[in-house]
N, C-alpha and C positions, 0 to 999 in steps of 0.2 A: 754257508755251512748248514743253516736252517731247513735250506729247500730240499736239501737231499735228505734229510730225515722227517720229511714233513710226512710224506707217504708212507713211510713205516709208522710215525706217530699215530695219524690216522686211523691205523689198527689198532692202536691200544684206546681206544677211544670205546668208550659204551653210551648208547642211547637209550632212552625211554621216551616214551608220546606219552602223553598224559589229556585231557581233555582244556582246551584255550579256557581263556576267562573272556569278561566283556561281551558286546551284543554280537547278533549274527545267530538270533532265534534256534529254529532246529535245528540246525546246522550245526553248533557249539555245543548241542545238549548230545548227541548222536554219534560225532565222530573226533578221535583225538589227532590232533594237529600241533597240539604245544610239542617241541623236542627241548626236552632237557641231557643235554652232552654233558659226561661225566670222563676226568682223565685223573688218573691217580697218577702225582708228579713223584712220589714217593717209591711206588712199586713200577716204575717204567724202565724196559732193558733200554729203548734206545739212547734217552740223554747220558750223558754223565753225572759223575757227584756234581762236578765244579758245575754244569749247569742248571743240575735240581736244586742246589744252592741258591747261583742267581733267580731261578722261577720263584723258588720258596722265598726269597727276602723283597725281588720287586714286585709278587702278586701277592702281597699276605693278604692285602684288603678282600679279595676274593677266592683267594681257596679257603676252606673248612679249616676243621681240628684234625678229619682224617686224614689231610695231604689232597685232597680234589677241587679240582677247578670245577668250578659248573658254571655252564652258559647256557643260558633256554633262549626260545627264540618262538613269539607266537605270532611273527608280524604277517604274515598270510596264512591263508585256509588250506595249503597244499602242508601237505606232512612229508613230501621232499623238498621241496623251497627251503621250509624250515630247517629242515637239516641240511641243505647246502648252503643257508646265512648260517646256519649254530659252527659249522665248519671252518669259513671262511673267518667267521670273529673270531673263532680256536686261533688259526695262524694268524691272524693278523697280532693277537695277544702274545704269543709267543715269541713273534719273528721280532716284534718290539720290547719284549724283556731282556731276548738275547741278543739284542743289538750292541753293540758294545759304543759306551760312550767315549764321545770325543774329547778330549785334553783341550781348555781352553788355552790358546797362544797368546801371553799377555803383551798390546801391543802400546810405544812410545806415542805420545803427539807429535806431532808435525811441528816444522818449525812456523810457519806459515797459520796452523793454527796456536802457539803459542804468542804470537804478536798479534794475531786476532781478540784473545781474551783480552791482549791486555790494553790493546785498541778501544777495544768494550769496555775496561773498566775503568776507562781516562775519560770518556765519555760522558758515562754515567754521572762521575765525582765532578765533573764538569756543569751536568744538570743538576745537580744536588745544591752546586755552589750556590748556582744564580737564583735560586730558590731560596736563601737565606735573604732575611730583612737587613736592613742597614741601620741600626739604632742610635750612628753618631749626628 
């Protein structure tokens, strides 16, 4: 469901370059290669309510106060590199909030490991014995 609206999200997507931090002399000082991606989950036509929902409760830790996800990405000197990782973390973030979780199946023991524990625990009580003193 996520993939087909990935490309439209895309679009609602706004960038800005901003100048990297860290070494890489003139290079850092001269040209902006940091991309900072901004997506307002709030104001976006393609999701739904029920999805702005899920975005807003499992990404609280990193969207804002105004509803925006931001991801920057200054891991190379190219200023499209950067924005095709800042992109890629976009969906990968997404496609893992709206993933919907799985219902755990609560499962029986075995009979097979039921005589095992208790194999184990005749054992045990068996080395405990012979480890007592004999004080008569």
């Amino acid at each position: 469901m996520v993939k087909e609206k990935l490309h439209l999200l895309i679009a609602e997507l706004e960038f800005k370059a901003t100048r990297s931090s860290g070494p890489g002399g003139q290079h850092v000082n001269k040209v902006s290669t940091k991309i900072e991606l901004r997506f307002n989950v709030n104001s976006s036509l393609v999701l739904s309510e029920k999805e702005k929902g899920i975005i807003r409760e499992k990404l609280q830790n990193i969207i804002n106060s105004e509803g925006e996800l931001i991801i920057t990405d200054q891991s190379s000197r190219s200023q499209i590199k950067n924005k095709a990782n800042s992109i890629s973390k976009f969906s990968d973030i997404i496609e893992k909030a709206l993933k919907p979780i799985k219902k755990r199946v609560p499962t029986k023991p075995t009979l097979s490991s039921k005589i095992r524990r208790v194999e184990d625990k005749k054992r045990i009580s068996i080395k405990k014995d012979l480890r007592k003193k004999d004080f008569e």
